[in-house]
C-alpha positions, 0 to 999 in steps of 0.5 A, a space after each residue: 364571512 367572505 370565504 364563506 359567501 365566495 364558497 357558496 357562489 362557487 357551489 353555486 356556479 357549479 349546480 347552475 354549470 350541471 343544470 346546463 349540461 343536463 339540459 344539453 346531454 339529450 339533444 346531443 344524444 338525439 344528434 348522435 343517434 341521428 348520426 348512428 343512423 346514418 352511419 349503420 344505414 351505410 356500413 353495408 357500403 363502406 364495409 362493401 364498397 361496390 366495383 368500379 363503375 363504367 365510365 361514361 366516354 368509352 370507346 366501344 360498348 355493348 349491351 347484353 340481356 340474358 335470360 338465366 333458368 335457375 333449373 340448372 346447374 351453374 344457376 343454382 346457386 341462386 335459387 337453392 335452398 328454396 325455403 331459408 334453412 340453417 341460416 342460409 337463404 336463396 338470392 330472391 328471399 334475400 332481396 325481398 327482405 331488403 326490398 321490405 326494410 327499405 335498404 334497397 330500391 326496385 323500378 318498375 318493368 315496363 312492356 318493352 322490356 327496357 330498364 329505367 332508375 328514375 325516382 318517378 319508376 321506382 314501384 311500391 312494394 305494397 303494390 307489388 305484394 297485391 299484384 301477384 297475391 303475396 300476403 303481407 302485414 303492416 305493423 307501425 308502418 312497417 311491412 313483414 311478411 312470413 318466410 313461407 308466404 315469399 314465392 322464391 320457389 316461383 322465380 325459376 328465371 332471372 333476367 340480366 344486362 351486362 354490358 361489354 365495354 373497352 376502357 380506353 383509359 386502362 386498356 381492358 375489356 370488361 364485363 360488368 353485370 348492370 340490372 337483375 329482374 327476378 321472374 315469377 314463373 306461375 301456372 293457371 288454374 288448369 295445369 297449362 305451361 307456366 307463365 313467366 312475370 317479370 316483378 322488377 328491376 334491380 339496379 346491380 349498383 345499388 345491391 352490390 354492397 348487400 351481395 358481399 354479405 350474401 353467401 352461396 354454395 358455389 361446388 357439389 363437391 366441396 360443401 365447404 366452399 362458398 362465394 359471395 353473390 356479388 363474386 358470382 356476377 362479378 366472375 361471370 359464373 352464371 350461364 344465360 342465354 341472349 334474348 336482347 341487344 341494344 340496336 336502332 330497331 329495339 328489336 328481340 332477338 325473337 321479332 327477327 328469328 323467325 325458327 329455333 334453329 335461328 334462334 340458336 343461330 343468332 345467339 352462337 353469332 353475338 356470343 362469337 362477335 363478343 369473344 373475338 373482339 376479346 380476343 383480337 381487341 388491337 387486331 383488324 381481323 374482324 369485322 363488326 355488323 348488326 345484330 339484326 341485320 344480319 339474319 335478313 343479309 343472310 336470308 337474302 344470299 341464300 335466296 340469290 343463291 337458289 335464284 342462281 342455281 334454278 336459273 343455271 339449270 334452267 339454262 342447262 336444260 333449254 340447251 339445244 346442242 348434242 351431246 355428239 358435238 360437243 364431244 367431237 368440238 372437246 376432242 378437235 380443241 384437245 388435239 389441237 392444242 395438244 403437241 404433235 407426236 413423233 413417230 419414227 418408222 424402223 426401214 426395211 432392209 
């Protein structure tokens, strides 16, 4: 009898000890999902990880922004093919997806230009989308929008910032992409130039991880040979011409070249001043100046220098002595400081 009572306490502990674990398995299985989640939300960045960051106490820094016109060649990888084919995209159409699932953050471009990565500039994408006419739907909170109605064939240009620094702590000189803005280059209604729309910045740190993943043709050549987009920036591939620096002013380039050819000018000068500190980074062979000083200095000498040579002439042309005398005047004064001649006269006999 007791054996038989204690058999059944123990099948009853037992049932009672499964009833408990039934009753805890879901809530374990909604904390692992929870941890899933998180966990696939990040394996781009741990599968990824980003390149170093600049540090915030380096001895020399400068800021430059660049447009890059994607019609080229060394640009094109970013912007072919146009529309997704055989599972291959362009940057923009890559970017806009992980825009729309909400892996990645875009900040608003404000007029002047400059970029900003505070959650009070971060833009909504719904907005986005309405500004520039993007069809779009919404599906349980969810937005998606078709292959066809992404305008990537639109964005012809991107705008940049890199940032050339000196690390003191490694002794290396480094160039490090730091924001991308996609631009929408679209006409009007009466076939006039296009005109170019900034959409938003991107912070390169926080898309870096996904740009590993992202694979582009990198020769004509070789059909074969592919980088990731993240080596693209990384390697500096692109080619892109300087519209802005970082100076007191917050001057564009454009606001103080007034011509073309200064223009062209001013960008040969800033790309020289990068590569011979570069170059003579331990060296005192060169000096730095101001970006924006710099063509008004130049302005100034050549008009004192035109000042110079009219009043020179001027001078020339109000002189009242002959031409006669001067000569005469040069040839007493070569004479004189010349030595004397010695002749010697043959006697006759």
């Amino acid at each position: 009898m007791n054996s038989y009572k204690m058999k059944r306490l123990t099948l009853l502990s037992l049932i009672v000890g499964f009833c408990l674990m039934a009753q805890a398995q879901p809530a374990r299985r909604r904390v692992a999902t929870k941890e899933s989640a998180t966990q696939a939300t990040d394996r781009a960045s741990l599968q990824f990880p980003i390149a170093s960051e600049m540090p915030e106490d380096v001895v020399w820094r400068r800021d430059i922004y660049r447009q890059l016109d994607l019609t080229t060649d060394r640009n094109a990888p970013l912007y072919y093919p146009v529309e997704p084919s055989n599972g291959q995209m362009n940057l923009f159409t890559y970017l806009f997806d992980l825009l729309l699932t909400g892996k990645i953050s875009a900040y608003e471009y404000k007029l002047d230009g400059n970029e900003s990565f505070s959650a009070r500039d971060k833009v909504d994408m719904k907005d986005i989308m309405s500004r520039y006419h993007i069809y779009y739907e919404e599906n349980n909170g969810r937005l998606q929008v078709n292959a066809s109605d992404i305008p990537s064939a639109e964005v012809l240009r991107y705008y940049i910032k890199e940032t050339a620094y000196f690390d003191q702590r490694t002794s290396t000189y480094h160039v490090k992409v730091t924001a991308l803005c996609p631009v929408l280059m679209r006409g009007d209604d009466f076939g006039g130039e296009s005109t170019p729309y900034p959409l938003f910045w991107l912070k390169y740190d926080e898309i870096s991880p996904y740009l590993q993943k992202h694979a582009m043709m990198s020769s004509n050549y070789n059909n074969t040979s592919n980088m990731s987009a993240a080596d693209y920036f990384t390697l500096n591939r692109y080619d892109g011409k300087i519209y802005k620096t970082n100076n007191m002013q917050g001057k564009v380039l454009a606001n103080y070249c007034k011509t073309d050819s200064a223009l062209v000018k001013e960008q040969q000068r800033i790309e020289k001043e990068l590569s011979d500190f570069e170059k003579h980074i331990w060296g005192n062979d060169t000096e730095a100046t101001d970006s924006v000083t710099t063509v008004a200095e130049e302005s100034d000498k050549e008009k004192k220098s035109s000042r110079r040579s009219s009043t020179n002439s001027r001078r020339a042309e109000n002189t009242d002595e002959p031409k006669t005398e001067k000569t005469e005047n040069s040839f007493f004064k070569s004479s004189s400081s010349s030595t004397p001649r010695v002749t010697v006269r043959r006697q006759r006999r």
